[in-house]
C-alpha positions as CSV (number, residue, x, y, z in Angstrom):
1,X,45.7,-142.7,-182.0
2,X,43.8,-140.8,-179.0
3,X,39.9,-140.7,-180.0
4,X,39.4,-136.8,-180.4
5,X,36.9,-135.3,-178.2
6,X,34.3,-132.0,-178.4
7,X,37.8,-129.5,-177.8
8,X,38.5,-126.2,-179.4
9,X,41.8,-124.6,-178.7
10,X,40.7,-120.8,-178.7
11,X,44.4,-119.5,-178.6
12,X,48.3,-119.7,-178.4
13,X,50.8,-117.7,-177.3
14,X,54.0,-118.1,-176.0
15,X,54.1,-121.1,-173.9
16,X,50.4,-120.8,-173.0
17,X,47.5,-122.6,-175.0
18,X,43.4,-122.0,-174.3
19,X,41.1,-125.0,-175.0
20,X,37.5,-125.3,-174.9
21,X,35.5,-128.3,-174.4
22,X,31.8,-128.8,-175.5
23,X,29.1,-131.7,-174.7
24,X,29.7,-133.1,-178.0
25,X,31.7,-133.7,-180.3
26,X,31.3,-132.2,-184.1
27,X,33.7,-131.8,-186.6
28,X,37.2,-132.8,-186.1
29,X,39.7,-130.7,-183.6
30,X,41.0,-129.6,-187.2
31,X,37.7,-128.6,-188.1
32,X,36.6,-127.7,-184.2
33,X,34.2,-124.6,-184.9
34,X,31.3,-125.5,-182.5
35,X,27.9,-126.0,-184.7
36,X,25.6,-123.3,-183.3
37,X,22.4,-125.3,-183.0
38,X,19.8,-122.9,-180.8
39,X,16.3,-124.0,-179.5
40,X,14.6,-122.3,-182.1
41,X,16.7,-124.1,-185.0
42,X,15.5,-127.7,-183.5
43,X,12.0,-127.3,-184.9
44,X,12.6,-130.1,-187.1
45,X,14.7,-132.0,-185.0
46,X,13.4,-131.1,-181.3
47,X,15.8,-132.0,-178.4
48,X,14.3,-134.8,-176.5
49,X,12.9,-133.8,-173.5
50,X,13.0,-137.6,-172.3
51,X,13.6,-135.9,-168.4
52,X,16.9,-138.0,-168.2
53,X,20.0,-136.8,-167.3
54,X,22.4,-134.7,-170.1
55,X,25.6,-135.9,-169.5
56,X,26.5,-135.7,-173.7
57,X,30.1,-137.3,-174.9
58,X,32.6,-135.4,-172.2
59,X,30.8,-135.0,-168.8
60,X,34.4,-133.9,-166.9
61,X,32.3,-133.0,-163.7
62,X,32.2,-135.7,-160.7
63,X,29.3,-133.4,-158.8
64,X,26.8,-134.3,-161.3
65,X,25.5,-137.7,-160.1
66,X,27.0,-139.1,-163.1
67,X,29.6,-142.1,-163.3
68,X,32.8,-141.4,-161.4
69,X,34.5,-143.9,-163.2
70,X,33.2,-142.5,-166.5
71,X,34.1,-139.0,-166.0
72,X,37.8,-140.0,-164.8
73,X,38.2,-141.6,-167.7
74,X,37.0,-138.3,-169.4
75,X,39.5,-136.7,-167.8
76,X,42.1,-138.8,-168.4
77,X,41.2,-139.2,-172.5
78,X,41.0,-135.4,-172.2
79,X,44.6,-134.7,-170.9
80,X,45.9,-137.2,-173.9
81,X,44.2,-135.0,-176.3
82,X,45.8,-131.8,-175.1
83,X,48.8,-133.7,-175.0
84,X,48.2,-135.0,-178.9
85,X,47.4,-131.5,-179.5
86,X,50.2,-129.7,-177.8
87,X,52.6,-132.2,-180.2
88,X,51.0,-131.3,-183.2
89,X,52.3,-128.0,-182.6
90,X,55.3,-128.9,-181.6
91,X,55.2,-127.7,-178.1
92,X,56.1,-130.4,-174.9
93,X,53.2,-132.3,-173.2
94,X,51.9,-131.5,-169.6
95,X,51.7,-134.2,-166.9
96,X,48.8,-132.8,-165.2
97,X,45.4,-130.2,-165.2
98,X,44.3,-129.8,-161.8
99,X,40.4,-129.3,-161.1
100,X,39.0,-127.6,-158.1
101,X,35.5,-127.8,-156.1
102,X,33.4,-124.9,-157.6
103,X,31.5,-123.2,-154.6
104,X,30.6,-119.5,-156.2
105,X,33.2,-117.9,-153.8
106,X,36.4,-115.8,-154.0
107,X,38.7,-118.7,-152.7
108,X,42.2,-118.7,-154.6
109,X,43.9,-122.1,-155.1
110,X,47.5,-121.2,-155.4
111,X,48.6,-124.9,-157.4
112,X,52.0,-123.9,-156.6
113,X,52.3,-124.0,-152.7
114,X,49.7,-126.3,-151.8
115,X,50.6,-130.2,-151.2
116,X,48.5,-132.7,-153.4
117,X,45.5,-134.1,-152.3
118,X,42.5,-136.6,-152.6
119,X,39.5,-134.3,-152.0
120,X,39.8,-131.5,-154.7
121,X,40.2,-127.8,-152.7
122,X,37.0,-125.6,-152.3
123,X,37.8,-123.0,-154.4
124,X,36.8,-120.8,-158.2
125,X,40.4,-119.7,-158.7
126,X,43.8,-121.5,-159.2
127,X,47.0,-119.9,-159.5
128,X,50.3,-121.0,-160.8
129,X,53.8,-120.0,-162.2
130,X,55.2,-123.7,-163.1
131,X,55.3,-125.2,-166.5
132,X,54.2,-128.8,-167.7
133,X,50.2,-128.4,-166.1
134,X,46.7,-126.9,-167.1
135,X,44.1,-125.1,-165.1
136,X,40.8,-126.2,-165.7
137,X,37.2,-124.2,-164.4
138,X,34.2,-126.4,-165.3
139,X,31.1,-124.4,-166.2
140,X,27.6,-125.0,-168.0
141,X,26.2,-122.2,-167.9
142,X,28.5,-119.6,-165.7
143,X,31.4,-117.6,-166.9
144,X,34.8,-119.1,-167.5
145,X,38.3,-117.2,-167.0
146,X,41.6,-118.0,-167.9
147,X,44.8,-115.3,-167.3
148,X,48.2,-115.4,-168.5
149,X,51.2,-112.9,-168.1
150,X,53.8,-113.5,-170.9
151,X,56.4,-111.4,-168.4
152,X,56.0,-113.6,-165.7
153,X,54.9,-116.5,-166.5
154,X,51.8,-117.3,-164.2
155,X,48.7,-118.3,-165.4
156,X,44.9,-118.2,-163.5
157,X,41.5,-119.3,-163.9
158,X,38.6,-118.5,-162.4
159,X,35.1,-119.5,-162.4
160,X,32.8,-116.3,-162.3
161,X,28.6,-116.9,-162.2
162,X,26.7,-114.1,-160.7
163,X,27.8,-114.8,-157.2
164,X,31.7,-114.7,-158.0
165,X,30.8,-111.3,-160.0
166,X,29.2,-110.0,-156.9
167,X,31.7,-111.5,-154.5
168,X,34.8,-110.2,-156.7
169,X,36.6,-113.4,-157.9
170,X,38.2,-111.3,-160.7
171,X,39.7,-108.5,-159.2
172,X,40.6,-110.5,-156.3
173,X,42.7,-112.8,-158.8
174,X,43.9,-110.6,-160.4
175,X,45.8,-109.4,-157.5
176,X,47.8,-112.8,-157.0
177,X,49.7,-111.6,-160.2
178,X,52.4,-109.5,-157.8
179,X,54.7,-108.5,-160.7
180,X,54.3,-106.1,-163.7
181,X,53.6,-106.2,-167.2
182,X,50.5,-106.7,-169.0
183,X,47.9,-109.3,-168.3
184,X,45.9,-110.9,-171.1
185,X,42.5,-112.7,-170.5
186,X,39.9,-114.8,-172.2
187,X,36.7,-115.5,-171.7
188,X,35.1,-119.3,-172.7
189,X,31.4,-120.4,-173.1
190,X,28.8,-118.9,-170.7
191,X,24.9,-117.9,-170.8
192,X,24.4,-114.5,-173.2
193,X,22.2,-112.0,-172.2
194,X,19.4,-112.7,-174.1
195,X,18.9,-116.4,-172.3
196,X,19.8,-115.4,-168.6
197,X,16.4,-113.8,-166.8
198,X,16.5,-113.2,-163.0
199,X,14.8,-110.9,-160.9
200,X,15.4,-107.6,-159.5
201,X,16.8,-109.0,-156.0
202,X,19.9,-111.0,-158.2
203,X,20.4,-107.7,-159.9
204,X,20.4,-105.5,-156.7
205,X,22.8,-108.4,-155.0
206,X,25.0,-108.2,-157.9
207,X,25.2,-104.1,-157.9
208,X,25.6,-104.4,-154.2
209,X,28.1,-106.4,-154.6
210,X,30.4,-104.5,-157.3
211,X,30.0,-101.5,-155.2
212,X,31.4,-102.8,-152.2
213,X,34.0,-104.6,-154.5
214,X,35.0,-101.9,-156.6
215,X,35.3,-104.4,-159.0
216,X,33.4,-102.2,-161.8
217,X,34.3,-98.8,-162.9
218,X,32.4,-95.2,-160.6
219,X,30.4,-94.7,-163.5
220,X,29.2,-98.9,-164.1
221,X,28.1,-98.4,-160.6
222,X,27.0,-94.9,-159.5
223,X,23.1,-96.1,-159.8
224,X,20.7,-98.8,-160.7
225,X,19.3,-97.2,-163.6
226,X,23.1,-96.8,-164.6
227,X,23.4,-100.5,-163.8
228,X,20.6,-101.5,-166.0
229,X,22.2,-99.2,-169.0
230,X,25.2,-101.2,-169.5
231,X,23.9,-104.8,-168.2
232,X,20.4,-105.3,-167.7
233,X,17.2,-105.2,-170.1
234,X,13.1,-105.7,-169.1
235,X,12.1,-108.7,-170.2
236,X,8.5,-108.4,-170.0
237,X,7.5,-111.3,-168.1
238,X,6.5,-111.3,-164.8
239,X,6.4,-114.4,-162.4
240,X,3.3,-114.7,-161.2
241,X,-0.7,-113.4,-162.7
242,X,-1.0,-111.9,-159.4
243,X,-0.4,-108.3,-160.0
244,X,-0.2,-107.2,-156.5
245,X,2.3,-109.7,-155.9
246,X,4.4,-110.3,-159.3
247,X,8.0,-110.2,-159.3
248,X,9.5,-108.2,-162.0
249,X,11.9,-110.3,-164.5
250,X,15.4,-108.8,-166.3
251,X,18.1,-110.3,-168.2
252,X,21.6,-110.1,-166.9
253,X,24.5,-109.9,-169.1
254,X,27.1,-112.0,-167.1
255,X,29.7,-111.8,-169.9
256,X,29.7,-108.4,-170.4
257,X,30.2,-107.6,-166.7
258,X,32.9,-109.7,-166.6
259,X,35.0,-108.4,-169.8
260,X,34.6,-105.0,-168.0
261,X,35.1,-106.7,-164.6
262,X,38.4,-107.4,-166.3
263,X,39.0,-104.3,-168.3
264,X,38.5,-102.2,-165.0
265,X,41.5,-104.4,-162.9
266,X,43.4,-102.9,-166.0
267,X,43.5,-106.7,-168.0
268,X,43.5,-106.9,-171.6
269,X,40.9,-109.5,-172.7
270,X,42.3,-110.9,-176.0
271,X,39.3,-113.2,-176.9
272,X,39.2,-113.0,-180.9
273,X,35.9,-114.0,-181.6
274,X,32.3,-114.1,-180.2
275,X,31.7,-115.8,-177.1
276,X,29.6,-118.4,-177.5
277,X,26.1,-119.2,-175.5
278,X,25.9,-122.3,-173.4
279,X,21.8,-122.0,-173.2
280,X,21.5,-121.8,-176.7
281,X,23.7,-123.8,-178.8
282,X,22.5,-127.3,-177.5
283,X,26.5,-128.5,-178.3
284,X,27.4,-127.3,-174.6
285,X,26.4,-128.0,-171.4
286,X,23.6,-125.6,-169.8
287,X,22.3,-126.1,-166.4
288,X,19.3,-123.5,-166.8
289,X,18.6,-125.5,-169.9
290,X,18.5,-128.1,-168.1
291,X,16.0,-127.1,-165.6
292,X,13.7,-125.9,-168.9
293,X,13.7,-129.2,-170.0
294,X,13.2,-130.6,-166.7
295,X,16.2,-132.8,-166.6
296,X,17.4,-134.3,-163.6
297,X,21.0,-133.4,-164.4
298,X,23.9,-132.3,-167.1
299,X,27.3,-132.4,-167.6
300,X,30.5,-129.8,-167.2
301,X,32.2,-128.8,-169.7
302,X,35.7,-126.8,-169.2
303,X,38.2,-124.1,-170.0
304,X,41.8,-124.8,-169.7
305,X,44.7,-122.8,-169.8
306,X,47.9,-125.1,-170.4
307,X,51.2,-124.0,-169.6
308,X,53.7,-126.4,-171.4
């Protein structure tokens, strides 16, 4: 029997199946609701800060200085367990889940016309229509997207931090899908608000950005102050005790501008529950966490969309 992993399947429909992964691994995949265990619940049992590497029990990224040989094998024990999964539910297994290099761009891998390859494409979105594979976007901190049209067929993923928000990823994704009918969405494990503080220059990049994009609505957009309504809050610290030369601190909400990223392409996002935070359940992968804690490295976690 294939050793379960840390994976949550976050929905089903039609042919299509979602699946989460985490760092570690809980309950069963029966049982697969993530244990939310923030910073401020580890008083009694404090995460070590041991300034080693984070690479938990499914590490699926091959960037991260970890094992290569490890992480394949990750891969591999992964695609068994979708396959397991997909069985249980009486639905046929895939033969593949392609991965891409992640470069916070608006590059679109289409799976479907492209010849296979050693070196994984640059790229934060794949495309594809066929049956029998999974999409995967690796994340620990940024925002994961996975798309599926039921008319159609084709499925997407994208991998969305600030710079693919700015940049447009979504919309420009979104566009691949050339024939009608409605387009559903979800949204997997990213930083919340309340853990993600910048400064003004990544806010005024980002505005910049959706403006020239068009990839929020006239009225998300028509002004900073607007800006800072729907997606920004003060967070009262400033970066340096020189007040002459301080730089002022905010705290993005990356998912939220997504979702309406999303909404405004006129995409239904179906997520049914609460988006988990990668920052502040210690269960997932967070690179910012991992800076805190002054760790040399961390893992990926991913969100697949399966077509089978």
């Amino acid at each position: 029997m294939t050793d379960k992993l840390p994976l949550t399947m976050l929905a089903q429909l039609n042919d299509v199946t979602v699946f989460q992964t985490a760092a570690y691994h809980t309950a069963g995949f029966e049982h697969a609701d993530i244990k939310h265990r923030t910073l401020q619940d580890q008083k009694h049992q404090p995460m070590l800060q041991t300034k080693q590497a984070s690479y938990g029990e499914l590490n699926l990224g091959l960037h991260v200085a970890d094992d290569s040989v490890q992480v394949l094998d990750n891969r591999m024990r992964l695609l068994a367990t979708i396959n397991q999964q997909l069985t249980i539910q009486r639905r046929a297994p895939i033969s593949s889940v392609y991965w891409v290099n992640q470069v916070h761009g608006k590059q679109i891998y289409d799976v479907d016309a492209s010849p296979l390859s050693m070196r994984p494409v640059d790229a934060d979105a794949m495309v594809s229509k066929r049956d029998s594979l999974g999409l995967a976007i690796m994340t620990a901190d940024c925002v994961p997207i996975v798309l599926y049209q039921p008319a159609s067929g084709q499925i997407a993923a994208i991998h969305a931090g600030w710079q693919g928000l700015a940049c447009g990823v979504i919309p420009t994704t979104i566009k691949r899908f050339k024939e009608s009918g409605e387009i559903k969405a979800w949204i997997g494990v990213c930083i919340s608000q309340e853990n993600y503080e910048v400064d003004s220059q990544v806010r005024d990049k980002l505005l910049a950005g959706c403006i020239e994009n068009q990839s929020l609505s006239v009225q998300s957009i028509s002004s900073t102050e607007r800006f800072d309504q729907l997606y920004a809050v003060d967070s009262d610290v400033h970066s340096s005790t020189n007040t002459d030369l301080y730089t002022d601190k905010i705290k993005l909400d990356l998912p939220k501008i997504a979702a309406d990223q999303i909404s405004n392409a006129g995409v239904t996002l179906a997520n049914e529950t609460s988006i988990s935070c990668s920052y502040a359940d210690s269960g997932y992968y967070s690179y910012r966490r991992q800076t805190h804690l002054q760790q040399p490295a961390t893992g990926r976690m991913a969100l697949i969309i399966v077509r089978s």
